[in-house]
N, C-alpha and C positions, 0 to 999 in steps of 0.2 A: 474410563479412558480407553479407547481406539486402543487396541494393538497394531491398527496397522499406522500409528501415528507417536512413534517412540521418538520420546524427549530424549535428547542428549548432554550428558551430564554437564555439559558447558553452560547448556540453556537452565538448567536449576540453579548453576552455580550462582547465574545472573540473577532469575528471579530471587531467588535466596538471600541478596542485596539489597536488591531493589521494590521486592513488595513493600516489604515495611515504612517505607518512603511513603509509593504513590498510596498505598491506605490511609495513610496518617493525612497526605499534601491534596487529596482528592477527594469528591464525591462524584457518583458516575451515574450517569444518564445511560443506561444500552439500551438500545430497542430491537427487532428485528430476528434477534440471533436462531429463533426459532426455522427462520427462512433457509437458514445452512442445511446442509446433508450432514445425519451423523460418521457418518463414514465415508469413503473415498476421496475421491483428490477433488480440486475445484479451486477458484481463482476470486482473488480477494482484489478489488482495485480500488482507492483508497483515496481521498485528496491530502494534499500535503501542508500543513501548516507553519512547524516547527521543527526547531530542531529535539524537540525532545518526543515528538508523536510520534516515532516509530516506536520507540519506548513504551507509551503508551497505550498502542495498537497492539503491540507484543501482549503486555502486563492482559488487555482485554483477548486475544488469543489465548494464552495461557490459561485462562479462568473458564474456555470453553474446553479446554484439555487439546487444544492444537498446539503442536508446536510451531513458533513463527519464524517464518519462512520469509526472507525479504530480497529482493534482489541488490546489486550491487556491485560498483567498477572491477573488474576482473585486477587491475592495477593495485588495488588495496592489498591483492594476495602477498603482495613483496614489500608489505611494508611490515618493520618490525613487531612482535605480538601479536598486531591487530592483526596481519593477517595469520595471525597462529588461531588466534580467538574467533574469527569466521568463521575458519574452517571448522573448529571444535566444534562449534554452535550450528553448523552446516547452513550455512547461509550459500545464496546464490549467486555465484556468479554473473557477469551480461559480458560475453566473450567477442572483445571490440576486436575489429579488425578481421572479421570475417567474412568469406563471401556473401553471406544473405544475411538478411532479418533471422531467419528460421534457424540458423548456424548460430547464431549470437547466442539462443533462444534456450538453446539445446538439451542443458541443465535443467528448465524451471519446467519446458515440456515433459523431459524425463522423470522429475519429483511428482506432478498431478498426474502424471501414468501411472505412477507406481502409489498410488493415492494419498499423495501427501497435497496440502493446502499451502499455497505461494501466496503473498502479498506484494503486489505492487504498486507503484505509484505513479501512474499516468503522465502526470505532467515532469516526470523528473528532474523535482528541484520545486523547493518551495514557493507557496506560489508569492505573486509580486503585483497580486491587486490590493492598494493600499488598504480594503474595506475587506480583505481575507478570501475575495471569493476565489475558486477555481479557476484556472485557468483550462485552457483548450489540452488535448493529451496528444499522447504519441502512443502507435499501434500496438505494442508489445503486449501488452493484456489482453488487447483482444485477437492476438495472433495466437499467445499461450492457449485459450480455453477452447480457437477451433482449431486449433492442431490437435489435441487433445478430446475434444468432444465434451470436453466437462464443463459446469458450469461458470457465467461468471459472474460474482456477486458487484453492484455497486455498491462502498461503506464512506458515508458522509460525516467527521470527527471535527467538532468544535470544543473549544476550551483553550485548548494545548497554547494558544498563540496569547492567552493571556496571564503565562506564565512564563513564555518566551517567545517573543517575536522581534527576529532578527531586524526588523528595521525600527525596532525604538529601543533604547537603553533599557536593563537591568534586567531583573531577576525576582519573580514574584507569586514566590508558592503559596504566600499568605494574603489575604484568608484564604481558605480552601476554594479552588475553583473545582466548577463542575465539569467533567469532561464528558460529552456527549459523544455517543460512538453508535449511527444508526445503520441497519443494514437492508439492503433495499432487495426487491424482488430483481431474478437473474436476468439475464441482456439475452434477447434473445437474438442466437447467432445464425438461425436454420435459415435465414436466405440467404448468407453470403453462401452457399455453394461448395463444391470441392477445391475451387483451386480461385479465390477471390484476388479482385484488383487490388493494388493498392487504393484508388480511388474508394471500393468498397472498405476496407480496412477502415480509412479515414472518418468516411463516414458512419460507418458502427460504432468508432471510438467518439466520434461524435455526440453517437446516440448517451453513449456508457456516460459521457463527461455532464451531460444536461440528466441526468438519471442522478448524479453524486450532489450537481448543484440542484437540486428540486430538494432534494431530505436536506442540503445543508441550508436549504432559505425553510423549509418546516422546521428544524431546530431553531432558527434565528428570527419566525416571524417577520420573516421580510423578503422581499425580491432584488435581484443586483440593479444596480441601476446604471450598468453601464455591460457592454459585449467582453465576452470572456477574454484576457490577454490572450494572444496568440504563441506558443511555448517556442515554434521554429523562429522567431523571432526576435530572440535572447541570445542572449551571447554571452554570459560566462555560467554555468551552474553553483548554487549554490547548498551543494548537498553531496555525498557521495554515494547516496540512493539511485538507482539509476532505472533508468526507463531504454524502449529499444525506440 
């Protein structure tokens, strides 16, 4: 394990709960992992299925010896424990109400400076194409990695939703689902420039989002059959995972 990538004892406390679970309630697909840097910082951007795949995205960081890194409403910090337990666990921040994107940012830039690995999740907020695919993203990820210079990985996670997916009833660990956790070659950022449009942003994150749905239709053997939802589009979220 990375010394320059120290677990904090909050995060064992969880894994130390929660492995024993997902080993028992899971079998796991990972592909990819080889494609990471062993060391330094870099950007993890994720699609969103469930409420329990950050959990799971964790449980598969942890097993590469990263600590997971997620971002998350600056607002959570004032709610009882939980925001005691972020903080333990050093999770990240997304500092609403600020002048810029890059202000908001500020934290998760400062973490992959300092070579730590962030996980975000693009479309902020699970997505809500009845058939699981991805929806379209918002900038933050790809603002993170070229402020920053560091890589950004796109990781495509299937399973999670058929053990909880918020728009059908229940709860369903058995029988054991497979959770598939692919990692794809990095986005490449060298043309957006020194000081990119937002138009440019857009359309990187563009790139990054058709990058996440490519390995999630190669895990699924299949193609979407319809244009990705549009995330600016929505109107309530439903997650407290946050995107910029």
């Amino acid at each position: 394990m990375s010394k320059a990538r120290p677990f904090p004892p909050m995060v064992w406390v969880v894994v130390a709960l929660l492995w024993p679970i997902f080993t028992a309630a899971t079998k796991r697909d990972r592909r990819g992992i080889a494609k990471l840097p062993p060391a330094g910082g870099y950007v993890i951007a994720a699609n969103h299925l469930s409420y329990i795949d950050p959990f799971l995205l964790g449980f598969w960081a942890t097993d590469q010896g990263v600590p997971p890194r997620f971002l998350f409403k600056d607002s959570l910090l004032e709610v009882p424990i939980v925001g005691w337990v972020l903080r333990k666990a050093r999770q990240i921040p997304v500092h609403r109400g600020t002048d810029s994107a890059s202000d908001s940012l500020r934290d998760a830039i400062a973490a992959v400076d300092a070579g730590q690995v962030v996980i975000v999740y693009p479309e902020g907020t699970m997505t809500r194409d009845p058939a699981c695919w991805p929806m379209t993203g918002r900038t933050g990820a790809v603002r993170i990695a070229h402020e920053t210079g560091k890589p950004l990985f796109p990781v495509a996670q299937w399973g999670a939703q058929d053990i909880i997916w918020p728009y059908k009833k229940g709860f369903h660990p058995f029988p054991r689902k497979t959770i598939h956790i692919w990692v794809g070659d990095p986005i490449d950022l060298t043309d957006l420039g020194a000081n990119p449009t937002e138009d440019q942003l857009l359309a990187k994150t563009a790139v990054l989002m058709a990058a996440i749905t490519e390995l999630q239709a190669q895990i699924r053997g299949e193609l979407p059959a319809t244009p990705p939802i549009d995330v600016h589009t929505l109107d309530t979220p439903n997650t407290n995972l946050e995107e910029n």
